[in-house]
ZALOSE-934534 format. One record per atom (N, C-alpha, C): y, x, z; residue number from 1; residue in three letters. Coordinates in nm, 3 decimals, padded with zeros to 5 digits. Each point is the difference from the previous one (the first is absolute). Layout:
REM ZALOSE-934534
y | x | z | k | r
Y | X | Z | NUM | ALA
...
//
This chain:
REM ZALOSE-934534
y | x | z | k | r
08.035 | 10.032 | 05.755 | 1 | UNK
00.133 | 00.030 | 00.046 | 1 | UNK
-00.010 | 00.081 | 00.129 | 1 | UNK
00.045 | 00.133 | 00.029 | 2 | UNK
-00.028 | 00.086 | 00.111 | 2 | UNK
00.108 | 00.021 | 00.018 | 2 | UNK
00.048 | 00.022 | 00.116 | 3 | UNK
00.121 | -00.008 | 00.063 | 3 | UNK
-00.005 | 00.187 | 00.024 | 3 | UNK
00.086 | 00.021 | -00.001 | 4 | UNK
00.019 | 00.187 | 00.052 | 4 | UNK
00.075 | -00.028 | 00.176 | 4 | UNK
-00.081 | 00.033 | 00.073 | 5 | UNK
00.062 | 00.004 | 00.155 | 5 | UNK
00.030 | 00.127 | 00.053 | 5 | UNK
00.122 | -00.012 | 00.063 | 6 | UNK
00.072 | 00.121 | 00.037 | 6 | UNK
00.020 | -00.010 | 00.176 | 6 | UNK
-00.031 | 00.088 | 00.052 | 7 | UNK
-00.035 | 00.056 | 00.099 | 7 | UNK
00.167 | 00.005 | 00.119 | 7 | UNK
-00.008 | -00.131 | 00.066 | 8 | UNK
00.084 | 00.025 | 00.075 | 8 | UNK
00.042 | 00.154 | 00.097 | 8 | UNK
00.150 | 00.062 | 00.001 | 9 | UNK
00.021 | 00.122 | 00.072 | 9 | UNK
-00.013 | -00.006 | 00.125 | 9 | UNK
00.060 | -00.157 | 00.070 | 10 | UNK
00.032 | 00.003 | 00.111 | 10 | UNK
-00.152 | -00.087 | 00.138 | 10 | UNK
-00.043 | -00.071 | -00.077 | 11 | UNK
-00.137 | -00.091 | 00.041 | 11 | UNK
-00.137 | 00.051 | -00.061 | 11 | UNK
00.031 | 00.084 | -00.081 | 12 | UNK
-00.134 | 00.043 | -00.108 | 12 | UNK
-00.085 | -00.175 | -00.068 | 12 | UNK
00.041 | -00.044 | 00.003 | 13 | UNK
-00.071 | -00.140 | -00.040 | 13 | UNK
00.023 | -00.014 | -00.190 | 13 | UNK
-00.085 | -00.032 | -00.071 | 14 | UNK
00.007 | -00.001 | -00.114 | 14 | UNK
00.018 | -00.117 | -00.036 | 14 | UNK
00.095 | -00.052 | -00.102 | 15 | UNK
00.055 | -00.081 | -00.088 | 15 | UNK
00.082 | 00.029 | -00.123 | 15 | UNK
00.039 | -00.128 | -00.101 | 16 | UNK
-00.020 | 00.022 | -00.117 | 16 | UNK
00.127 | 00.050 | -00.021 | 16 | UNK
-00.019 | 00.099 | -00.138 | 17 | UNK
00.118 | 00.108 | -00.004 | 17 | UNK
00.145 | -00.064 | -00.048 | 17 | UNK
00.006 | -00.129 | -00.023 | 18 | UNK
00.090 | -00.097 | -00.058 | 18 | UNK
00.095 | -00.035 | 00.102 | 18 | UNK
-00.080 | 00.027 | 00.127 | 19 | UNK
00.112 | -00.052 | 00.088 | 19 | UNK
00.104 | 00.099 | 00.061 | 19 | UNK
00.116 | -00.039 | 00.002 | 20 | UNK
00.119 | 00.117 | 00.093 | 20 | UNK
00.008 | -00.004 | 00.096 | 20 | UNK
-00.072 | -00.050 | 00.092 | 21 | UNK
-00.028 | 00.001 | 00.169 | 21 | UNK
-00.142 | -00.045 | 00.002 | 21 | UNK
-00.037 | 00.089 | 00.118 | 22 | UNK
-00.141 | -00.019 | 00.092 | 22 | UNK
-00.023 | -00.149 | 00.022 | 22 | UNK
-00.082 | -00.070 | -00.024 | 23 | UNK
-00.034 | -00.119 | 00.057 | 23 | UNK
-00.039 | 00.010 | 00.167 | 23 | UNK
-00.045 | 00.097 | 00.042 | 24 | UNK
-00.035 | 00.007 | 00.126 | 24 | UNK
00.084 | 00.050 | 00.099 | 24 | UNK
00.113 | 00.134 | -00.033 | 25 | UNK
00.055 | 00.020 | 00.079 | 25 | UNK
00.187 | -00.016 | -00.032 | 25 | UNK
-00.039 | -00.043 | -00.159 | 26 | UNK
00.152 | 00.010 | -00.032 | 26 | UNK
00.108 | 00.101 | -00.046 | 26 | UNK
-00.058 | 00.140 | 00.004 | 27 | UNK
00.047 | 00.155 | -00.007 | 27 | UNK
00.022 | -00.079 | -00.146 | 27 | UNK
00.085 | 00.085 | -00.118 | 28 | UNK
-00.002 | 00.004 | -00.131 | 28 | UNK
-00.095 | 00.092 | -00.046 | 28 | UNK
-00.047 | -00.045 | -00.132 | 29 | UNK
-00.108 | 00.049 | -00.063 | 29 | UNK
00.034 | 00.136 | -00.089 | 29 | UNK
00.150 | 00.002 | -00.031 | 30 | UNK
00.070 | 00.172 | -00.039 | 30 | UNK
00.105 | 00.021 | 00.085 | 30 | UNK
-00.062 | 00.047 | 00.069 | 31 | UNK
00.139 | 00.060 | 00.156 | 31 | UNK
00.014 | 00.135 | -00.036 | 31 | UNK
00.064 | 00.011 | -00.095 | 32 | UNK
00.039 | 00.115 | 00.018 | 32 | UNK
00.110 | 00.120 | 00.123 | 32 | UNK
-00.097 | 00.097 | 00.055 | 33 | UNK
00.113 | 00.048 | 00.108 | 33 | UNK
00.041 | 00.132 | -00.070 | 33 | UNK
00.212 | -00.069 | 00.015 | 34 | UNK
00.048 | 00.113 | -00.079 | 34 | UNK
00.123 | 00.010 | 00.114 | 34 | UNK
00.084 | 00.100 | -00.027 | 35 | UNK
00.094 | 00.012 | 00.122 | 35 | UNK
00.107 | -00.113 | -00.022 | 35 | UNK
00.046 | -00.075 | -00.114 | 36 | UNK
00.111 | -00.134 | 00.010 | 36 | UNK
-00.110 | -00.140 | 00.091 | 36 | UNK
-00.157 | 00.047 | -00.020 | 37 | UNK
-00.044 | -00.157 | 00.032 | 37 | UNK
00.006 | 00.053 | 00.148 | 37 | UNK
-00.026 | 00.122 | 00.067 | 38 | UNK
00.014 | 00.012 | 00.104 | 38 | UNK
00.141 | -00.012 | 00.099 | 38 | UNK
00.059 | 00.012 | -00.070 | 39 | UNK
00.188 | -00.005 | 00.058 | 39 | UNK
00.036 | -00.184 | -00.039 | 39 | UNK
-00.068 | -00.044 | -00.089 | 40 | UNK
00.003 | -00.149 | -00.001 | 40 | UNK
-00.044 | -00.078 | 00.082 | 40 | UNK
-00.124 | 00.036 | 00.049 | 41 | UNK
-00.082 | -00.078 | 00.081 | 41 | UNK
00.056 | 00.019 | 00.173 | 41 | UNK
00.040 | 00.119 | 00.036 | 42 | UNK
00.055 | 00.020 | 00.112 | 42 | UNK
00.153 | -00.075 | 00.021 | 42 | UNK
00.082 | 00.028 | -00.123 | 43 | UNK
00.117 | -00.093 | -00.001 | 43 | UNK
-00.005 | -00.106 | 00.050 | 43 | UNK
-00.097 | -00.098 | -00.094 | 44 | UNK
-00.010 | -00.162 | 00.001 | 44 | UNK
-00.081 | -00.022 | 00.107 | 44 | UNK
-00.074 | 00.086 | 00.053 | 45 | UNK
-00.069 | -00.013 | 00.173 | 45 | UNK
00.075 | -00.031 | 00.052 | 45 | UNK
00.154 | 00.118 | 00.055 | 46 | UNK
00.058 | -00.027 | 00.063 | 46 | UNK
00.118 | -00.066 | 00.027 | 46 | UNK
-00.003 | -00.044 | -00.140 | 47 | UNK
00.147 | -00.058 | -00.043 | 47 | UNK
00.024 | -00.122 | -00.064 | 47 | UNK
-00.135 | -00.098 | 00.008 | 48 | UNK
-00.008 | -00.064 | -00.077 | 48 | UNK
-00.026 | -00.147 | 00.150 | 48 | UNK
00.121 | -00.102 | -00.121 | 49 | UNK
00.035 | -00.084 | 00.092 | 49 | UNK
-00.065 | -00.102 | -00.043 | 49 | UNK
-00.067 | -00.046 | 00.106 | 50 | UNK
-00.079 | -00.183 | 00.023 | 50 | UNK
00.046 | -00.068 | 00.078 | 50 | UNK
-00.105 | -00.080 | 00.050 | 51 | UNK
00.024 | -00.078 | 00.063 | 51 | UNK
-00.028 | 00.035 | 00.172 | 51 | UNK
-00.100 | 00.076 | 00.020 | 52 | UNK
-00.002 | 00.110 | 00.088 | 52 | UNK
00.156 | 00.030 | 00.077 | 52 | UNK
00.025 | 00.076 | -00.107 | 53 | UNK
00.167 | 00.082 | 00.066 | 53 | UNK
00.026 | -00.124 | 00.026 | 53 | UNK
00.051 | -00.128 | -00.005 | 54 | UNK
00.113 | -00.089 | 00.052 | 54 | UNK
-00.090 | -00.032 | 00.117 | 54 | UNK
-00.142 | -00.027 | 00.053 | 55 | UNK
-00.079 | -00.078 | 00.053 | 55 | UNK
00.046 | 00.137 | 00.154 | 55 | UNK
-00.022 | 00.128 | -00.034 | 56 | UNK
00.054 | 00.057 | 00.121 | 56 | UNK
00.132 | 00.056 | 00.025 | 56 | UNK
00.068 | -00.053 | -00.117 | 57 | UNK
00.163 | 00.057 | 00.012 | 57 | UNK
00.060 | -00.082 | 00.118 | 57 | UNK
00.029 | -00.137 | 00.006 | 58 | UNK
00.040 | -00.075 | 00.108 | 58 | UNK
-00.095 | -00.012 | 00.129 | 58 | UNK
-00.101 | 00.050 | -00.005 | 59 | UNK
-00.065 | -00.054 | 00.156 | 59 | UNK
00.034 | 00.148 | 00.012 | 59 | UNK
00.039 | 00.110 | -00.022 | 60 | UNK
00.017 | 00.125 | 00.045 | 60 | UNK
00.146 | -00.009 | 00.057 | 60 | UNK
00.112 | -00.066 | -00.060 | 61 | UNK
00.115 | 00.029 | 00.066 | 61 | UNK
-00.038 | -00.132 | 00.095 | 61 | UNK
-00.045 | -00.097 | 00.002 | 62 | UNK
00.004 | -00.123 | 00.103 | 62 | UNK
-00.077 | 00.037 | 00.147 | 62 | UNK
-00.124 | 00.037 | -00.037 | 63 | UNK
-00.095 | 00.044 | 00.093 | 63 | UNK
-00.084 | 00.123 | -00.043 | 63 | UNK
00.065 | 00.094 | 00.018 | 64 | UNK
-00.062 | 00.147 | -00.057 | 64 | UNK
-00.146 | 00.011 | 00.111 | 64 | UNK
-00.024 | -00.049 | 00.081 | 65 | UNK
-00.172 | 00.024 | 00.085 | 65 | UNK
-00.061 | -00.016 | -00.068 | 65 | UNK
00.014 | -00.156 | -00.101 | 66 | UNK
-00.028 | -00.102 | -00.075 | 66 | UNK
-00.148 | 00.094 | -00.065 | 66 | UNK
00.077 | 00.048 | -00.142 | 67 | UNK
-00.090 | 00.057 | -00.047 | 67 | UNK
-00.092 | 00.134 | 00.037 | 67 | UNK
00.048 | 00.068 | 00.056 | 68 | UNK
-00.113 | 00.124 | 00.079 | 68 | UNK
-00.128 | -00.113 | 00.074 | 68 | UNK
00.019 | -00.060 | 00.064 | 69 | UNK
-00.119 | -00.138 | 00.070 | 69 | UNK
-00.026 | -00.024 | -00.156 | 69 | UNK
00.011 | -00.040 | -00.112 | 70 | UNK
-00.076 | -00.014 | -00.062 | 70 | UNK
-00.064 | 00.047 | -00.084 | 70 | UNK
00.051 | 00.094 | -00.044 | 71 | UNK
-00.050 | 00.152 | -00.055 | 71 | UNK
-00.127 | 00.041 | 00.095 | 71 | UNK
-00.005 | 00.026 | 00.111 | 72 | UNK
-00.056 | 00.017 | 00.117 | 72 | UNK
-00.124 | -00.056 | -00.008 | 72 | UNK
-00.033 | -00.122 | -00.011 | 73 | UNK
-00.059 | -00.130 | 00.027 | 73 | UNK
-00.077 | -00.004 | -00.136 | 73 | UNK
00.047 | 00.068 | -00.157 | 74 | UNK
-00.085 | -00.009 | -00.096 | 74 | UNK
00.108 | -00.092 | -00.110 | 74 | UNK
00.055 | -00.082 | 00.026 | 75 | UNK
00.090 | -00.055 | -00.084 | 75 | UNK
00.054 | 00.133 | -00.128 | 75 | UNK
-00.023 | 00.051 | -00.077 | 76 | UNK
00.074 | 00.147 | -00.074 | 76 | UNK
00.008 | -00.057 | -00.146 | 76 | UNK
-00.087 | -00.066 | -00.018 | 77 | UNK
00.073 | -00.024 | -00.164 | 77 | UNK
00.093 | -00.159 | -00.064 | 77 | UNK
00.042 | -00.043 | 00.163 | 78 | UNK
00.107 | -00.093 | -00.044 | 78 | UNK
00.145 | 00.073 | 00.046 | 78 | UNK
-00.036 | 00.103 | 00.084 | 79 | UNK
00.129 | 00.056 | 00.007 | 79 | UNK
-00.002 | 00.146 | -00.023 | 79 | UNK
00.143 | 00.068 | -00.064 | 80 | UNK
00.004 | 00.117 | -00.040 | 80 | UNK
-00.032 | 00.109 | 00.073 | 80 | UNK
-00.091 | 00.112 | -00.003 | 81 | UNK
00.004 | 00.078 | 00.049 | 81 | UNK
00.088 | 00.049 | 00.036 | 81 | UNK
00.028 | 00.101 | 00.168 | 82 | UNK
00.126 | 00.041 | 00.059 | 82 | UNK
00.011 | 00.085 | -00.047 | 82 | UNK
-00.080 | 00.141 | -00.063 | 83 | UNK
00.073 | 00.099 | -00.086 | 83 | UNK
00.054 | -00.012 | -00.085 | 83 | UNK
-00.059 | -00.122 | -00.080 | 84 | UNK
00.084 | -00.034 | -00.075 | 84 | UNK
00.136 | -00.026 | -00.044 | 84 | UNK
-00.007 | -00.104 | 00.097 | 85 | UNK
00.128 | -00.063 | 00.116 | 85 | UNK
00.095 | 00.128 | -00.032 | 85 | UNK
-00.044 | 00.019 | 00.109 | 86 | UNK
00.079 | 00.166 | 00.040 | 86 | UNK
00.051 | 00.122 | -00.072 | 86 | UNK
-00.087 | 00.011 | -00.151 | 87 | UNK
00.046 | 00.053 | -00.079 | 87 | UNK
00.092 | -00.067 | -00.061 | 87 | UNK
00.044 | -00.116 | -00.046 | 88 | UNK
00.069 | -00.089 | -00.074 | 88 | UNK
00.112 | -00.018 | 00.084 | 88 | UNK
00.011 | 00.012 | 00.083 | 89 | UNK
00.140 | -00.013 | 00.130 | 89 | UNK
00.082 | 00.107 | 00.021 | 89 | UNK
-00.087 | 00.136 | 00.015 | 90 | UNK
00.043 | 00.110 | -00.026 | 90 | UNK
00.063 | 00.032 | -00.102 | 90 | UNK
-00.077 | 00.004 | -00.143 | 91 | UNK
00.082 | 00.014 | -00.129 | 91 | UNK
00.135 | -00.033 | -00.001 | 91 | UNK
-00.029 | -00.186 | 00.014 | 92 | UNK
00.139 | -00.096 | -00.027 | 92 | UNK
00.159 | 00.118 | 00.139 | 92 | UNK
-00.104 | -00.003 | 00.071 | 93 | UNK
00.090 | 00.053 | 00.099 | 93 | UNK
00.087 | 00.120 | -00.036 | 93 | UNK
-00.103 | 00.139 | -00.004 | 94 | UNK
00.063 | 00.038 | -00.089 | 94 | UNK
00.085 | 00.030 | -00.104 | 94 | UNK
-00.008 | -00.087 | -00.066 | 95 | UNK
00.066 | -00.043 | -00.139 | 95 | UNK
00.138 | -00.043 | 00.022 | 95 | UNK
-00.005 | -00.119 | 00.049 | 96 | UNK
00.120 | 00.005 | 00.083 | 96 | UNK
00.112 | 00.063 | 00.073 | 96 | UNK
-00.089 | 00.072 | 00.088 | 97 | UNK
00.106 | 00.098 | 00.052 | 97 | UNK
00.018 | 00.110 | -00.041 | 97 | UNK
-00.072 | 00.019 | -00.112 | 98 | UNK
00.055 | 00.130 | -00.074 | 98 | UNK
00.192 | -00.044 | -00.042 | 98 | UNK
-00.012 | -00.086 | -00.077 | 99 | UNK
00.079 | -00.085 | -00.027 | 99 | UNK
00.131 | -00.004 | 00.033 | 99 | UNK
-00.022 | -00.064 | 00.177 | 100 | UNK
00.067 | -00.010 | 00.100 | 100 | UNK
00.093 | 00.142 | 00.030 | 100 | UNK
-00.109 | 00.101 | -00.041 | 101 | UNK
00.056 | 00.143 | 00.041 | 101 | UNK
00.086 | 00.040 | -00.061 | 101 | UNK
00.006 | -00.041 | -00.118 | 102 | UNK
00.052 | 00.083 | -00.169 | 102 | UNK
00.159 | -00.119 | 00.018 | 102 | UNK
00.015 | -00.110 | 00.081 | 103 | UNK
00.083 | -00.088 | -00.009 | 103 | UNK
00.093 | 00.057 | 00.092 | 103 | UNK
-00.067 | 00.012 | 00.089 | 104 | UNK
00.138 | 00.113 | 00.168 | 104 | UNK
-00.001 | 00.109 | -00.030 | 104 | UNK
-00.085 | 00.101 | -00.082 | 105 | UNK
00.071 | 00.100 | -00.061 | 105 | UNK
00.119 | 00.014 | -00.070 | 105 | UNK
-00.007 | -00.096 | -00.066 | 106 | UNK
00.139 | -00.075 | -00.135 | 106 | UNK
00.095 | -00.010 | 00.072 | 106 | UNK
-00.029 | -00.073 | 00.101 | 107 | UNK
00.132 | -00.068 | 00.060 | 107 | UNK
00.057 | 00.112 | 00.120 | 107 | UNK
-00.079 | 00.101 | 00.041 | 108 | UNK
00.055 | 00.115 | 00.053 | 108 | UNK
00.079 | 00.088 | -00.067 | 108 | UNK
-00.019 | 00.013 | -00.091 | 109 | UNK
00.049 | 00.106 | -00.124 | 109 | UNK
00.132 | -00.039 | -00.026 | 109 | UNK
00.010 | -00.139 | -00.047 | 110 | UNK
00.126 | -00.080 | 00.050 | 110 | UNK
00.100 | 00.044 | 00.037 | 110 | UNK
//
């Protein structure tokens, strides 16, 4: 019984071709890069909600020092990255006041 081993992309480490993830580093074993997996993966990077987002949503409006000291300090993967942050605040923001705009336009026209 011979196993056929396939050549990790991301660790180069070889294991058996049966499996759909790296045992060693975890990458998937057909990653394909096409332009939807690339516009997917950046989406759900930045847009994708855990437990993270709530863990620095309230210590940011309570004590916004809060997290920069811990970001700072090495603490980074219990709390969300600030570009992140920051992109996701912006958007919503955005979004919103587009909104806002298109609403006192209306009511000017009036």
């Amino acid at each position: 019984m011979s196993q056929e081993l396939h050549k990790c992309s991301n660790c180069e480490q070889p294991f058996d071709e049966s499996y759909k993830f790296c045992p060693y580093c975890g990458q998937k074993s057909d990653d394909d890069l096409t332009l939807g997996v690339l516009f997917y993966n950046t989406i759900s990077n930045y847009f994708s909600f855990d437990a993270r987002f709530f863990k620095s949503f309230v210590p940011l409006m309570i004590k916004p020092g809060f997290l920069p000291k811990k970001f700072v300090s090495g603490k980074r993967l219990t709390y969300i990255h600030p570009a992140q942050m920051y992109l996701f605040v912006s958007v919503i923001f955005f979004f919103v006041f587009g909104f806002n705009v298109r609403e006192s336009r209306a009511s000017i026209d009036k």
